[in-house]
MDAnalysis code that builds the backbone (N, CA, C; Angstrom):
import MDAnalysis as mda
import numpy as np

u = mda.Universe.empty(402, n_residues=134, atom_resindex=np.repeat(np.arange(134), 3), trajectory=True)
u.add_TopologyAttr("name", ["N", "CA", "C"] * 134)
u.add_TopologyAttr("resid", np.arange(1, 135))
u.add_TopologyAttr("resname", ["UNK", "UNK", "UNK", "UNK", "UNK", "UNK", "UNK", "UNK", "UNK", "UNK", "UNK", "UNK", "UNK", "UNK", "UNK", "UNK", "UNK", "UNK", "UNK", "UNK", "UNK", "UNK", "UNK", "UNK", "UNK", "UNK", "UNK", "UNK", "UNK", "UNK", "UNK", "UNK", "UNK", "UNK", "UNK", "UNK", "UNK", "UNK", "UNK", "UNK", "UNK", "UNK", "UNK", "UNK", "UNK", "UNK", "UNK", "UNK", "UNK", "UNK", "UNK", "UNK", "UNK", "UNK", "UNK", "UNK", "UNK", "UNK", "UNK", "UNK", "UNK", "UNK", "UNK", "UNK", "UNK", "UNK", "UNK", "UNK", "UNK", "UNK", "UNK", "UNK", "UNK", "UNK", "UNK", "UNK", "UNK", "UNK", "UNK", "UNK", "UNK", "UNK", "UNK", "UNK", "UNK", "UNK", "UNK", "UNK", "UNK", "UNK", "UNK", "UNK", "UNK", "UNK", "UNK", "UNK", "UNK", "UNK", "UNK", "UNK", "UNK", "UNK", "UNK", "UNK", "UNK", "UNK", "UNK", "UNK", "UNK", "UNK", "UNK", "UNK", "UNK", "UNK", "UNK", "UNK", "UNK", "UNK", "UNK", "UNK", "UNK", "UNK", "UNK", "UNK", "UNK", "UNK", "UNK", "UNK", "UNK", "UNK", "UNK", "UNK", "UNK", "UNK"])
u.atoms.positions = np.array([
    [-0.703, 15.691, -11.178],
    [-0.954, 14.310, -11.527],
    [0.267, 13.493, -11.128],
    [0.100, 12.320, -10.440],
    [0.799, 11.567, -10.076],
    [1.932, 10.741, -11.018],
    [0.400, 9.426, -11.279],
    [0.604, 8.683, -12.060],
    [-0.314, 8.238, -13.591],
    [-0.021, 7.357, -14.355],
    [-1.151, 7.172, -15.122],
    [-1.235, 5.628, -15.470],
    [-1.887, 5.047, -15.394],
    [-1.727, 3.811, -15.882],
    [-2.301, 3.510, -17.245],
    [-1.937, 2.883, -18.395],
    [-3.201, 2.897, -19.490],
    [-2.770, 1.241, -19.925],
    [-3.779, 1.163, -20.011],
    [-4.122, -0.841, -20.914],
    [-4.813, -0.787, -21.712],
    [-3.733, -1.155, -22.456],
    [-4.668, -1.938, -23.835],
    [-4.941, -2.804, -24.020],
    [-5.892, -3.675, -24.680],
    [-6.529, -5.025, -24.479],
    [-6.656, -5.500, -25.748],
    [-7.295, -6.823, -25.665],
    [-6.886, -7.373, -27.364],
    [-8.427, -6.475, -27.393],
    [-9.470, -5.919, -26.774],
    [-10.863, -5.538, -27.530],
    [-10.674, -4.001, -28.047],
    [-9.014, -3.520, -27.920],
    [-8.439, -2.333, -28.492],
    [-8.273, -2.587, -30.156],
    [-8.394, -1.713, -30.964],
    [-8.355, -1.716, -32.030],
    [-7.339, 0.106, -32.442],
    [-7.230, -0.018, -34.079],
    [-6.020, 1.164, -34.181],
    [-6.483, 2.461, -33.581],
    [-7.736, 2.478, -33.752],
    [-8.639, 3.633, -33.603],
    [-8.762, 4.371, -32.198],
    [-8.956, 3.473, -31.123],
    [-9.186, 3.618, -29.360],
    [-7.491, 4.069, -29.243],
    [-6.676, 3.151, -29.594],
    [-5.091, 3.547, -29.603],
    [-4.629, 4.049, -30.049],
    [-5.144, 5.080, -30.690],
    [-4.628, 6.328, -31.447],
    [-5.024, 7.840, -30.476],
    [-6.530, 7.322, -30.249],
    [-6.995, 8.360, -29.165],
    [-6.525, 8.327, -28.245],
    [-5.806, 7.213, -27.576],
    [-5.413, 7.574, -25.987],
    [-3.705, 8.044, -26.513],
    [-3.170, 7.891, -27.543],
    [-1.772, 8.125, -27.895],
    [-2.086, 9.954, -28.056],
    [-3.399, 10.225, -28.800],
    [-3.663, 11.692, -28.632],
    [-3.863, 12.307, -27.225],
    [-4.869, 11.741, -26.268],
    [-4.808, 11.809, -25.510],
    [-3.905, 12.514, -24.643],
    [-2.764, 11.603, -24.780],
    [-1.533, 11.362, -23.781],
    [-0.620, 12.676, -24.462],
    [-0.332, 12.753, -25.647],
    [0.058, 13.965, -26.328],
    [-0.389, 15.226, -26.223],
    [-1.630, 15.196, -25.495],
    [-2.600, 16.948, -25.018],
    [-2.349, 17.082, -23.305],
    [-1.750, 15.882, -23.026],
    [-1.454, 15.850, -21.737],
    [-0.122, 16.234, -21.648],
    [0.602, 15.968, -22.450],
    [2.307, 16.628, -22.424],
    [2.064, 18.018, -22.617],
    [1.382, 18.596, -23.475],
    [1.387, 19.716, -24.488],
    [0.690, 20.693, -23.146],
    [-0.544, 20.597, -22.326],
    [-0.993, 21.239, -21.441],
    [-0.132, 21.471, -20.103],
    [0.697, 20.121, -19.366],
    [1.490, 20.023, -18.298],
    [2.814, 20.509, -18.660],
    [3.214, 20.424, -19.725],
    [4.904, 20.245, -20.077],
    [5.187, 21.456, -19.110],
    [5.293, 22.648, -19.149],
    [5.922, 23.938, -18.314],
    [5.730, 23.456, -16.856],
    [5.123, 23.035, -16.578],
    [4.675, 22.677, -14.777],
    [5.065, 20.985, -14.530],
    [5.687, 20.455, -15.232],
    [6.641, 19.215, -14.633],
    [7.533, 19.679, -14.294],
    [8.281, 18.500, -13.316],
    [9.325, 18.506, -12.949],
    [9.344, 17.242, -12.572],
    [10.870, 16.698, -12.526],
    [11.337, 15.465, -11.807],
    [11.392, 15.194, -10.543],
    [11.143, 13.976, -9.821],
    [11.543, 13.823, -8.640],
    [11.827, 12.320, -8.456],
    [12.887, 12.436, -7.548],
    [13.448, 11.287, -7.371],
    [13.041, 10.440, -6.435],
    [12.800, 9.264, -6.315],
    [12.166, 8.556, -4.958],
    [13.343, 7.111, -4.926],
    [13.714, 7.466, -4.098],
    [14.502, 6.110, -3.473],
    [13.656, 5.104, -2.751],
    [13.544, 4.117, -2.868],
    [12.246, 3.324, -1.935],
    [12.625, 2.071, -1.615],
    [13.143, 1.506, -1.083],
    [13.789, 0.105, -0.935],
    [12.560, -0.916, -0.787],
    [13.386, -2.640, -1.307],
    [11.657, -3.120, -0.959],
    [11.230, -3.747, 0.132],
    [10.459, -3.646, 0.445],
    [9.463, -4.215, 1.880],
    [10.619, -5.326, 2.192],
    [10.211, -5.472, 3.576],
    [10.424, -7.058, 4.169],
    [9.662, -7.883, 3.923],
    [10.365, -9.262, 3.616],
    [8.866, -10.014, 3.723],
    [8.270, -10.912, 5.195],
    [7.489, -10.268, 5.073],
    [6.826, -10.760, 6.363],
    [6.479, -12.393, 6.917],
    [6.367, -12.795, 8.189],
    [6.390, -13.704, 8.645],
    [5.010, -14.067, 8.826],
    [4.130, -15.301, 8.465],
    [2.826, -15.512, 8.254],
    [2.786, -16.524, 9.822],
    [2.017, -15.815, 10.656],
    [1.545, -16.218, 11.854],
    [0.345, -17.316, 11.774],
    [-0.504, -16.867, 11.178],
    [-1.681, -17.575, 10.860],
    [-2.258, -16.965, 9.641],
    [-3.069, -17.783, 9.169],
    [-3.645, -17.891, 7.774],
    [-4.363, -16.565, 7.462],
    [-4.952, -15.520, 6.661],
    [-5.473, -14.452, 6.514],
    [-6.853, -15.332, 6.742],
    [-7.600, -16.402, 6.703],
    [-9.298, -16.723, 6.943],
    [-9.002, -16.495, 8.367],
    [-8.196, -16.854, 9.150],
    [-8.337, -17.346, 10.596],
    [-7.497, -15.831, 11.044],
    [-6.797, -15.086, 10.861],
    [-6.928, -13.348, 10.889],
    [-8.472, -13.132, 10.879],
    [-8.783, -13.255, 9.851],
    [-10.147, -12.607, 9.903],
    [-11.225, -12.696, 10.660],
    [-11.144, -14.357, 11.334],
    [-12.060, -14.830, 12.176],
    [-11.783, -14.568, 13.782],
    [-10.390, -13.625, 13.900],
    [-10.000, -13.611, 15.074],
    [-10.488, -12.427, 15.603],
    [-10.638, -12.499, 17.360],
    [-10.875, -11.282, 17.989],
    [-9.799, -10.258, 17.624],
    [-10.087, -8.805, 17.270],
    [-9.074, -7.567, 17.059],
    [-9.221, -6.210, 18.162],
    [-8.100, -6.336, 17.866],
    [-7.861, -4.830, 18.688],
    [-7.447, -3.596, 17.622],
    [-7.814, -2.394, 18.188],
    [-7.043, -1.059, 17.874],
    [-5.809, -0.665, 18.315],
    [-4.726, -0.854, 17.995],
    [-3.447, -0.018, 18.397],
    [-2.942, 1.120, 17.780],
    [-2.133, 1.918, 18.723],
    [-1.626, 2.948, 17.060],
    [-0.453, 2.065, 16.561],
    [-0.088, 2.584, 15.207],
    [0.488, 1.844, 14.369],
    [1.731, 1.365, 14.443],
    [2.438, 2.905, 15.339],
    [3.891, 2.772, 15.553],
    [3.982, 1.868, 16.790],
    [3.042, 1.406, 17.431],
    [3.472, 0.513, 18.586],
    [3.073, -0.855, 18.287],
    [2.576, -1.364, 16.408],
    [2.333, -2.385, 16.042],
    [3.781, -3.586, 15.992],
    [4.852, -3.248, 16.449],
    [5.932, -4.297, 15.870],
    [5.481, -5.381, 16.782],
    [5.983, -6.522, 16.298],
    [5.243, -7.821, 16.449],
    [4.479, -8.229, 17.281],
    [3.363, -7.484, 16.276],
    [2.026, -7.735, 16.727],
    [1.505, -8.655, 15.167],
    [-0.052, -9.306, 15.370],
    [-0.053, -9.902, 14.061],
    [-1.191, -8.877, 13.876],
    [-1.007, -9.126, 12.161],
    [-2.065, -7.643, 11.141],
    [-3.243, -8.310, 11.354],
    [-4.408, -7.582, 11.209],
    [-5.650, -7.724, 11.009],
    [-6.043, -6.965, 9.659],
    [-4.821, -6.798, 9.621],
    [-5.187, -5.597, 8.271],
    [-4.189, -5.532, 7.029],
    [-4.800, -5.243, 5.486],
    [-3.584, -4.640, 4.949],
    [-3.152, -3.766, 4.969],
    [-1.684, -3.596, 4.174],
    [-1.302, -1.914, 3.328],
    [-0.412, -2.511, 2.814],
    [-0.198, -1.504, 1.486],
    [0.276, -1.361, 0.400],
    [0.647, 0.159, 0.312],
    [1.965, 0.209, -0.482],
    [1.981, 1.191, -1.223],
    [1.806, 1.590, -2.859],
    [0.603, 2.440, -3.401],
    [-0.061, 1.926, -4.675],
    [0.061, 3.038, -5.069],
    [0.840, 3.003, -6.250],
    [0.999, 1.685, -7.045],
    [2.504, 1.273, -6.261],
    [2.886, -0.148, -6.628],
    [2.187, -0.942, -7.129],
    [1.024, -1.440, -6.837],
    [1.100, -1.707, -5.391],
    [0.107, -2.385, -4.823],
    [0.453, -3.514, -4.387],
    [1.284, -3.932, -4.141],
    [1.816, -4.981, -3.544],
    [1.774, -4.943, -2.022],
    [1.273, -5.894, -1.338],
    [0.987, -5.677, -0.006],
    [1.899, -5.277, 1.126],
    [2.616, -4.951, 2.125],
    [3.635, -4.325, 2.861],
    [3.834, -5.743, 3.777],
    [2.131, -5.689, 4.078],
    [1.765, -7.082, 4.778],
    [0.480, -7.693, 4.820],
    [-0.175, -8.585, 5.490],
    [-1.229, -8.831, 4.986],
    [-2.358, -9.520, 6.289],
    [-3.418, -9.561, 6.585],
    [-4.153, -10.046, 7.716],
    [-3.222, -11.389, 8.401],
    [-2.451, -11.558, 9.198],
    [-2.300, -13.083, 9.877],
    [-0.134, -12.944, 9.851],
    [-0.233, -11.586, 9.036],
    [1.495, -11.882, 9.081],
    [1.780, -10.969, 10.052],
    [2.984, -10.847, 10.578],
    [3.221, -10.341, 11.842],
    [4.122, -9.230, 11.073],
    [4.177, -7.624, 12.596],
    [4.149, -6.699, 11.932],
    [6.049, -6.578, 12.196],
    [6.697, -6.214, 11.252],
    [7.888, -5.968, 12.120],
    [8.442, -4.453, 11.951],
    [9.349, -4.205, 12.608],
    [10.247, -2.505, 12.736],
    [10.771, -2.142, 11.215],
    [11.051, -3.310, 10.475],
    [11.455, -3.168, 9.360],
    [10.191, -2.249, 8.259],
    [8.875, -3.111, 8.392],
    [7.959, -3.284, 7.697],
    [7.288, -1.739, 8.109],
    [7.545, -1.336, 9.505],
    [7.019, 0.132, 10.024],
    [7.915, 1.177, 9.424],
    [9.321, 0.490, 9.479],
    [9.994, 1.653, 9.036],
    [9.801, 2.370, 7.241],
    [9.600, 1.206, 7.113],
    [9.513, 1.025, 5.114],
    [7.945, 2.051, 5.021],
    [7.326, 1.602, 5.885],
    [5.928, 2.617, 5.743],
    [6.238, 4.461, 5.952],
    [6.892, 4.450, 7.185],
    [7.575, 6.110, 7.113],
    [8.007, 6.470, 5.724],
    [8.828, 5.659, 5.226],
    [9.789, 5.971, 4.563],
    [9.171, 6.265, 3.301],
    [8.074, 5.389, 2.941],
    [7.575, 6.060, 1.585],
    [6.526, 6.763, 2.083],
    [5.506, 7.342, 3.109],
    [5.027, 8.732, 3.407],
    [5.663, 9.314, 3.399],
    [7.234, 9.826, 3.701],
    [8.343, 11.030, 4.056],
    [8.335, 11.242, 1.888],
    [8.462, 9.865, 1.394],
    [8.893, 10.365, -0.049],
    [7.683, 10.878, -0.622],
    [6.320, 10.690, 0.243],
    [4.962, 11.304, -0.471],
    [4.219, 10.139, -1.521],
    [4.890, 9.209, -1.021],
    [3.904, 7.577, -2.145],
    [2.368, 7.588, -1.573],
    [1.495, 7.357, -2.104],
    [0.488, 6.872, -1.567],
    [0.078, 5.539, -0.505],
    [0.361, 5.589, 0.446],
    [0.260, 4.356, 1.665],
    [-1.028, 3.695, 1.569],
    [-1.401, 2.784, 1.535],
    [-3.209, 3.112, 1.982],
    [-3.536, 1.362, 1.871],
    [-5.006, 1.465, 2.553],
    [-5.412, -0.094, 3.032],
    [-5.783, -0.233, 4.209],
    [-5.553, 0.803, 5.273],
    [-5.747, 0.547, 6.869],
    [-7.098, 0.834, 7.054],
    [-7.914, 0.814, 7.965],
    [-9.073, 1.147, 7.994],
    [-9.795, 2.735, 8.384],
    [-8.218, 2.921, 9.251],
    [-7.647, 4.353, 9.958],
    [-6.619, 5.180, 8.327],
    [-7.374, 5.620, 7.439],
    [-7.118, 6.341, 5.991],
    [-5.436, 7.591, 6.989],
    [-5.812, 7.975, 8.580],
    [-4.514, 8.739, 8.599],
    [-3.375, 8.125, 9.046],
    [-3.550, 6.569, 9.019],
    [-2.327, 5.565, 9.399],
    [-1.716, 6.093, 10.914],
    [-2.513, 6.053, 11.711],
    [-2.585, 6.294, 13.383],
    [-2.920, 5.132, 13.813],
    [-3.609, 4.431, 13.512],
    [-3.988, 3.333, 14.008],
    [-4.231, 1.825, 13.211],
    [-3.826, 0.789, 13.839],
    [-4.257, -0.209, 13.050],
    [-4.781, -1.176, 13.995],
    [-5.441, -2.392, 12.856],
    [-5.816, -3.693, 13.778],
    [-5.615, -4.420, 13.568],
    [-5.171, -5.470, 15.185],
    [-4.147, -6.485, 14.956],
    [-4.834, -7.371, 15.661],
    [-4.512, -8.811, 15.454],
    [-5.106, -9.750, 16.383],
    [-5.516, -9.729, 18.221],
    [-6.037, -9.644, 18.384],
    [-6.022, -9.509, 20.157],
    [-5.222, -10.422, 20.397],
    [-4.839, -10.365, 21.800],
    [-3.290, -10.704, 22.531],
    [-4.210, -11.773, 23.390],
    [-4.305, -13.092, 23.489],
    [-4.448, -13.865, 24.593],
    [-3.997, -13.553, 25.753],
    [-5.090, -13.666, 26.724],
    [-4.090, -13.349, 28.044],
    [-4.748, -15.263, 28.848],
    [-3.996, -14.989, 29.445],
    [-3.497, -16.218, 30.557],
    [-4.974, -16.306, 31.097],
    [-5.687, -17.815, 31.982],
    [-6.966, -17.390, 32.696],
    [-5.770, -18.153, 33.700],
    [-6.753, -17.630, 35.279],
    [-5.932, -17.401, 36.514],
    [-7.349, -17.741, 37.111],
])
């Protein structure tokens, strides 16, 4: 098990929050011998440069590239690393070396990456490239 998230809400009462406090206590009591710590260093994202609007991303012609040859190119796409979930970048912002490197860097630590359409992060899609008419 990774992670866990739990919320309580005002439609929680002592009763629901007692069970997930049990809960969470049969979950120590079953895992405890098979944890261990690990450390993740993760620095935070760049923030990215917004090329055009994420509606007008969306409305644009796209291409397939692989991912590592995405630096400034503009996204057609998100990712995040989740949790939190905070976006890396987002449809219309442009991709940079920083923003690629930060993506290695938390697959190498084993975070969950995800959002591309390509689930093995080989490929992404980015705005098509205007070319010149002649």
């Amino acid at each position: 098990m990774y992670n866990i998230l739990c919320i309580i809400t005002p439609g929680d009462n002592k009763d629901t929050i007692q069970y997930l406090f049990t809960a969470l206590r049969a979950l120590v009591e079953t895992y405890q011998t098979q944890a261990y710590e690990k450390k993740v260093h993760v620095s935070a994202p760049p923030i990215p440069v917004l090329q055009m609007s994420p509606r007008e991303a969306f409305y644009s012609d796209t291409e397939v590239i692989p991912l590592k040859e995405a630096s400034g190119r503009v996204s057609a796409e998100s990712i995040m690393v989740y949790p939190p979930g905070i976006p890396i970048f987002i449809p219309g912002e442009i991709i940079s070396d920083e923003s690629l490197r930060y993506i290695e860097a938390n697959v190498a630590a084993g975070l969950p990456v995800q959002g591309l359409e390509d689930e093995s992060l080989k490929t992404i899609h980015v705005i098509k490239e205007m070319q010149a008419i002649r």
